[in-house]
KEMAR-969875 format. One line per 3 residues: their letters; for each residue x, y, z of C-alpha. Coordinates in steps of 0.001 Angstrom, whole numbers. Example, Ala and Ser with C-alpha at 12.3 -4.5 7.8 and 13.67 -1.06 7.14 Angstrom:
BEGIN
AS	12300 -4500 7800  13670 -1060 7140 $
END
This chain:
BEGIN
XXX	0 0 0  2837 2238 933  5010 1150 -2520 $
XXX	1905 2402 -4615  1292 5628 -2838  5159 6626 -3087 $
XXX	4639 5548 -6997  1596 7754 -7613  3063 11037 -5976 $
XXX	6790 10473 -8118  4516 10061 -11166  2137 12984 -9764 $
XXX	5743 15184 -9437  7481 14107 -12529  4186 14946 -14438 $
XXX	3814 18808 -13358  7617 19325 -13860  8072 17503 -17349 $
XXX	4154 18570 -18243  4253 21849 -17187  4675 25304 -19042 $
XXX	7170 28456 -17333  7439 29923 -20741  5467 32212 -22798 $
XXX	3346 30740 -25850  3253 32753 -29206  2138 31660 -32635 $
XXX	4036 32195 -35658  2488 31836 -39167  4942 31496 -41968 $
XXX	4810 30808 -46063  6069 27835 -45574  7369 25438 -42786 $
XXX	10595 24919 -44027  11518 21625 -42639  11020 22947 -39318 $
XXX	9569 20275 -36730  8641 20503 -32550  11360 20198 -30590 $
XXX	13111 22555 -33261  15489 25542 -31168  14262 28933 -31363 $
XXX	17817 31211 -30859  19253 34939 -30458  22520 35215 -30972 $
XXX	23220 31178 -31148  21855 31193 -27346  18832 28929 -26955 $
XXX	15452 30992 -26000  12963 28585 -26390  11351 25764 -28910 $
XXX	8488 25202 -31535  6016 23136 -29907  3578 22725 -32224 $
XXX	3721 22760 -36683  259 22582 -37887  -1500 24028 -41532 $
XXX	-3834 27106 -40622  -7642 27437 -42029  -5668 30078 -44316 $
XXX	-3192 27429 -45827  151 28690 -44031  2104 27239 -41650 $
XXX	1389 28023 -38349  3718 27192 -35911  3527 27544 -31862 $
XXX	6400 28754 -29934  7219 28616 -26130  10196 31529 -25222 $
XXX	11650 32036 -21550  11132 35770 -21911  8128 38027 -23417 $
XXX	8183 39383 -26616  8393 43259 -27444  6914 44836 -30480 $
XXX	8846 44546 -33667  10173 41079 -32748  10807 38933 -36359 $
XXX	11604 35450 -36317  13152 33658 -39910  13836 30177 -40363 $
XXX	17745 29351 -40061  19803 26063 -40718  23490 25644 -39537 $
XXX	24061 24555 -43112  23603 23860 -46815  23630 19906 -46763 $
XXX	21579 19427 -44051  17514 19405 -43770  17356 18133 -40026 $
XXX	19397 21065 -38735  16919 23850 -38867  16056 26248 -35892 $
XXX	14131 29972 -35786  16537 32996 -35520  14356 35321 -33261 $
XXX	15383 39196 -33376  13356 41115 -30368  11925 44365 -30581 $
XXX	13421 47280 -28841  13892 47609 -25272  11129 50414 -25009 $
XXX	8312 48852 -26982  5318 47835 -25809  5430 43708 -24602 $
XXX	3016 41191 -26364  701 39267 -24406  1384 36157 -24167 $
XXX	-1232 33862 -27211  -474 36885 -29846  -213 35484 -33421 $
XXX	2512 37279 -35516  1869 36755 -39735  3901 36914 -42535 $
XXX	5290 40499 -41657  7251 39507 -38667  8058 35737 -40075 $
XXX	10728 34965 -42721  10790 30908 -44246  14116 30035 -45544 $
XXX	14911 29793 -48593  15731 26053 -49731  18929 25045 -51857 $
XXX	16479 23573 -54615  14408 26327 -54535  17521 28230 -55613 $
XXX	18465 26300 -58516  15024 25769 -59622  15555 29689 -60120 $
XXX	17381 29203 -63359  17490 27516 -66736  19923 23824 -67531 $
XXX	22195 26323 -69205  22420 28502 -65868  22856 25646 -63596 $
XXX	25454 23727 -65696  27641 27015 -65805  26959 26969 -61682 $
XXX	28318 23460 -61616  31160 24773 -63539  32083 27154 -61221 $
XXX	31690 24881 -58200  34219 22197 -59582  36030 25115 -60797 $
XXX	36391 25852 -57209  37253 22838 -55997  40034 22312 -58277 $
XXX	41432 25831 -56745  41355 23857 -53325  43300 20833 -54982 $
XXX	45920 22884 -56042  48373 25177 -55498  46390 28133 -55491 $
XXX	44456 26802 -52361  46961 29338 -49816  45665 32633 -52206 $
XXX	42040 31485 -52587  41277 30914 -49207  43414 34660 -48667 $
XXX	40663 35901 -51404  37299 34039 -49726  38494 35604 -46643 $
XXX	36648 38423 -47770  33905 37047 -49706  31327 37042 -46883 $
XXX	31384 40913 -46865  31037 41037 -50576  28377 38296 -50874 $
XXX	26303 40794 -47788  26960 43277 -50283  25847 42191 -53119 $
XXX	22935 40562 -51143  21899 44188 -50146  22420 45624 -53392 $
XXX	20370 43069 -55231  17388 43803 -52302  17468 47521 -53069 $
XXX	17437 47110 -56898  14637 44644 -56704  12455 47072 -54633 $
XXX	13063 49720 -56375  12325 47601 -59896  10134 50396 -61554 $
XXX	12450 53176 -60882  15390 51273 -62346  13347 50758 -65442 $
XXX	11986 53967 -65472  16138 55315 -65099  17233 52802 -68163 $
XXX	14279 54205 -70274  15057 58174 -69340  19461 57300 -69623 $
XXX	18184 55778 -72973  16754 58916 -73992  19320 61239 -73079 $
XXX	21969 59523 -74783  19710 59767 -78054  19620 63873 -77599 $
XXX	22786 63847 -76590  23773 62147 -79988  21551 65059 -81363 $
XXX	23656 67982 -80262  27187 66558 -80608  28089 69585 -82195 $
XXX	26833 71955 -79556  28127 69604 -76667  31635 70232 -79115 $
XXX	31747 73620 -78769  30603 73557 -75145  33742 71515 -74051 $
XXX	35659 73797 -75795  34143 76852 -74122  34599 75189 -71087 $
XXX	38172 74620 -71861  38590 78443 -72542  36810 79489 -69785 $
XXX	39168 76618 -67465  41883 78330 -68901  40876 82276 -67974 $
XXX	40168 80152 -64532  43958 78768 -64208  45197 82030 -64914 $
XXX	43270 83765 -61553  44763 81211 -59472  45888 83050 -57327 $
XXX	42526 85459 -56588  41067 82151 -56752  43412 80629 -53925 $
XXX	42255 83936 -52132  38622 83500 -52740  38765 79957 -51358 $
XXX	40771 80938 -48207  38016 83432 -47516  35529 81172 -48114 $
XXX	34943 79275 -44728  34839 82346 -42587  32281 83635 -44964 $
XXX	30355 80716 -44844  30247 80844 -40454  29421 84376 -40721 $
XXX	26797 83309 -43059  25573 80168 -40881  25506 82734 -37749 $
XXX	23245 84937 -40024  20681 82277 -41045  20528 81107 -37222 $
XXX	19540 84951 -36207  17403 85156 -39462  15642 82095 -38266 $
XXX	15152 83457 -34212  14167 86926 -36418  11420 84687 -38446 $
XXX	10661 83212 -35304  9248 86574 -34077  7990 88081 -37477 $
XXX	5431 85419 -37330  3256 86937 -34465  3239 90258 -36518 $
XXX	1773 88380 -39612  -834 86780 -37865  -1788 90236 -36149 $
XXX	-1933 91359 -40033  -3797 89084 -40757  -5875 89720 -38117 $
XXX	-6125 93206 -38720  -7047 93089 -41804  -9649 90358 -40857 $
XXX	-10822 93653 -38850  -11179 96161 -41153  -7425 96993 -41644 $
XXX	-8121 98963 -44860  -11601 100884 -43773  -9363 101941 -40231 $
XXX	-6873 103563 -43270  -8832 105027 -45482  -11069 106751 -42640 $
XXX	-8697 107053 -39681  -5594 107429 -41157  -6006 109623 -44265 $
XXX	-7586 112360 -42840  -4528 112698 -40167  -1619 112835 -43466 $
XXX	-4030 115313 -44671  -3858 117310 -41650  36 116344 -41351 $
XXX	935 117513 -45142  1048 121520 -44186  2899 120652 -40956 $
XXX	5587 118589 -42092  5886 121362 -45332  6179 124318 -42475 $
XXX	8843 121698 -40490  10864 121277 -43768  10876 125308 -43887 $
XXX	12193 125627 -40438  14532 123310 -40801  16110 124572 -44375 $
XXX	14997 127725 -46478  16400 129606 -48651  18801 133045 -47499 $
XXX	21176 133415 -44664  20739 132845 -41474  16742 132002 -41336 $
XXX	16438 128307 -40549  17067 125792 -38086  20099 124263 -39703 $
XXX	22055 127529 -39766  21107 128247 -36037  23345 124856 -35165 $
XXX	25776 125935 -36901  25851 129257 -34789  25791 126987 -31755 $
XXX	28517 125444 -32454  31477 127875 -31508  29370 128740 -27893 $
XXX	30679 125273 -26710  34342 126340 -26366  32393 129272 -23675 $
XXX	29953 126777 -22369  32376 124237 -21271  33679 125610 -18477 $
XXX	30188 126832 -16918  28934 123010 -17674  31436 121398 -16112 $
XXX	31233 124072 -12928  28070 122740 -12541  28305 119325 -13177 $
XXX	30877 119724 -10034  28862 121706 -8133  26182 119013 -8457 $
XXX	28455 116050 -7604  29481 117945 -4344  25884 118287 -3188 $
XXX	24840 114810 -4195  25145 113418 -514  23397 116499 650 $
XXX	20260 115947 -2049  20285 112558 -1146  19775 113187 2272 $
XXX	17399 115720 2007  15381 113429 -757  14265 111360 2597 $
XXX	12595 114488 4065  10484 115263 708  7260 113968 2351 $
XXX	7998 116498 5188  8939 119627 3475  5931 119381 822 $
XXX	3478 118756 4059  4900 121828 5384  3859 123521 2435 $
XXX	946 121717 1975  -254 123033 6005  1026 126289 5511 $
XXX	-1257 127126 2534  -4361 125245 4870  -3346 128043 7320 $
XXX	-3075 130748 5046  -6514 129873 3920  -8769 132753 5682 $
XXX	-8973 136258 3883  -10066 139415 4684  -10257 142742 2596 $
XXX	-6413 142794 2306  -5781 139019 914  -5100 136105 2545 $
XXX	-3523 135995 6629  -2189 133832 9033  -2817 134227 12949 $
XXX	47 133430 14768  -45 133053 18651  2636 132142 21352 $
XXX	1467 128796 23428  4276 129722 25844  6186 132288 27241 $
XXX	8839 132485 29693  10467 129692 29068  13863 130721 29155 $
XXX	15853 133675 31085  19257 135454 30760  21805 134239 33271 $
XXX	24260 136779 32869  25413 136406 29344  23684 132679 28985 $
XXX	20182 132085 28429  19229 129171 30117  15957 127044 30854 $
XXX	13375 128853 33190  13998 127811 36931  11569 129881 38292 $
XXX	8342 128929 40267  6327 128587 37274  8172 126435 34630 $
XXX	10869 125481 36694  11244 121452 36340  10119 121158 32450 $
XXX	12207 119219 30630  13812 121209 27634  14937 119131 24587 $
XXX	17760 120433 22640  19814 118968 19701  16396 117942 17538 $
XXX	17603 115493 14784  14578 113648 13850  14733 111229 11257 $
XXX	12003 111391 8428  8294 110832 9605  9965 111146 13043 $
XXX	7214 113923 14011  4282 111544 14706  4375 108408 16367 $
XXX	6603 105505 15467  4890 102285 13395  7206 99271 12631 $
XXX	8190 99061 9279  6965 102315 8210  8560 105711 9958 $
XXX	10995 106880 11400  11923 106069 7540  16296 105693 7341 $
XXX	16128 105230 3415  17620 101636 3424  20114 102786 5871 $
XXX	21380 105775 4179  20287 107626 6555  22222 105948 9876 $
XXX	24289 107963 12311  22639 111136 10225  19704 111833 12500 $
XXX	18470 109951 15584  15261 107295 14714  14816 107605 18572 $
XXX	13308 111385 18618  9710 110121 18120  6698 111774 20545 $
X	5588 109184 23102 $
END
């Protein structure tokens, strides 16, 4: 009982790891199946990725082959049908060529036709390709070849098929581009044809052309030198030119706002806005500009604008000195007018009250009343006038030295006054001489 349990579960274990599937399943659909059987390699590189699994004929008549890879295919993967050689048919594997590290992946069960699938190309179906008189010539150049093995020359030849690979992937290329581009080619044979015909027409001209051209060759040979010149100049002329187009372009760049506001514009009613707007005003603008043209030039001495320059010109040796007087005069009181720049607000206010007070009138024009609020507040100590210390204001404190800062008449707020313009202003007047 024990003997056929242990049986079942080995048979149970071998069965999920020989049965089961870690890979991802595509399915391939080619022309043809090309000898290619399950168990077949699929390869990158001549490292093994995976295996067919499955040939079968699809309901469309091609051969559709399943796959099973280790990894998951990107878009753009191709697979064509290899063999490691000529001679054999049981050698055959699928050459898979993945799609770019940022495309999208393919779900696993995606079928990929004839545009990502390549058969290979059989030897027969090769020969079949040409006529008995074709393939006996091919035969002759195969035995030809082996008698170059045979004999002596074997040490060259195998120097000169050293580099017949690149020339057959060459030629392989070349014969790929002229056969997709079949029609042109014809269509270039026909048009060479027919320009070989007129040039067959006007021999004579094309004559006397080459001998113009010879002449003219000749006047060429004997500038050399300019022409050595020329060419020397030539690159620099061509970056200056370069950095010209790449400012023209940045220039086009922001012209093309401009157009589209013309556009626009004239959308609007561009050409009513000139003929009713605008005309009028050049109208208007004629006799002025004709009366500015007389100003600045008329006939006779002495009676335009032009001449009056002229008579200017000789005051500047005079003028100098006064200029430059004041220009110094001006640079010594710049830290002064700086300084006194702060108190603007103040003296205009000052101003600005003293016309409030000056507001009441009589018969005789505007007056100002003007009354003491103190008296006494001082007295003459000999020679000395000193503060009051009599019964009266005796004890008042008397502030002396006043060196308020801007705004330093009303009371303080942070941020605002006293105002020290940025610090221009410190150790010039004292921010602490603010009423309480």
């Amino acid at each position: 009982m024990t003997l056929g349990i242990l049986v079942c579960a080995v048979v149970l274990v071998a069965s999920l790891i020989f049965s089961g599937s870690s890979g991802y399943r595509y399915t391939l659909k080619f022309e043809n199946v090309s000898l290619i059987v399950p168990g077949n390699l699929v390869m990158v590189g001549g490292h093994p990725v995976g295996s067919v699994t499955s040939v079968k004929l699809s309901d469309d008549n091609l051969a559709e082959m399943g796959v099973e890879l280790d990894d998951q295919l990107r878009e753009g993967s191709t697979f064509i049908v290899r063999k490691s050689s000529l001679s054999s048919v049981h050698s055959h594997y699928l050459s898979l060529t993945p799609g770019p590290d940022n495309a999208p992946l393919l779900a696993e069960g995606t079928v990929l036709d004839e545009k990502s699938t390549t058969a290979a190309v059989e030897i027969d179906q090769f020969f079949d390709m040409f006529d008995k008189s074709t393939r006996r010539g091919l035969s002759n150049l195969i035995q030809g070849a082996a008698s170059i093995y045979a004999g002596k020359g074997a040490e060259g030849a195998n120097r000169t098929f050293k580099y017949s690979g690149a020339s057959f992937s060459s030629t392989q290329r070349l014969m790929a581009e002229l056969s997709d581009q079949d029609a042109k080619l014809g269509e270039f044979v026909k048009n060479t044809g027919g320009l070989m015909t007129t040039l067959s027409e006007v021999s004579p001209t094309l004559t006397e052309m080459v001998g113009s051209a010879n002449t003219a060759l000749g006047a060429i040979a004997s500038e050399n030198r300019s022409l050595s010149r020329a060419l020397q100049e030539l690159p620099p002329t061509l970056r200056q030119g370069n950095t010209t187009f790449v400012n023209l372009r940045a220039a086009l760049d922001d012209v093309e706002p401009l157009l589209r506001a013309n556009d626009r514009a004239a959308d609007a009613g561009l050409a009513n806005f000139l003929r009713d707007d605008v005309t009028p005003v050049v109208r208007k603008l004629k006799p002025v500009a004709s009366n500015l043209a007389t100003v600045a030039s008329r006939p006779g001495p002495s009676n335009d604008a032009n001449e009056l320059l002229a008579a200017l010109i000789p005051l500047q040796s005079t003028a100098r000195p006064a200029v430059n007087a004041v220009v110094k005069a001006l640079n010594a009181s710049q830290e002064e007018v700086s300084e006194t720049r702060a108190y603007a607000p103040e003296i205009f206010n000052a101003f600005g009250k003293l016309g409030a007070a000056t507001a009441n009138y009589d018969g005789n024009g505007h007056y100002t009343r003007v009354r003491p609020t103190a008296t006494g507040l001082s007295q003459l100590n000999g020679t000395t006038i000193e503060p009051q210390t009599g019964e009266i204001y005796g004890g008042l404190e008397f502030i002396s030295g006043i060196n308020r800062c801007p705004g330093g008449s009303t009371q303080p707020i942070a941020g605002s006054n006293p105002f020290l313009d940025d610090g221009n202003l410190v150790g010039k007047c004292d921010p602490g001489q603010v009423p309480p």
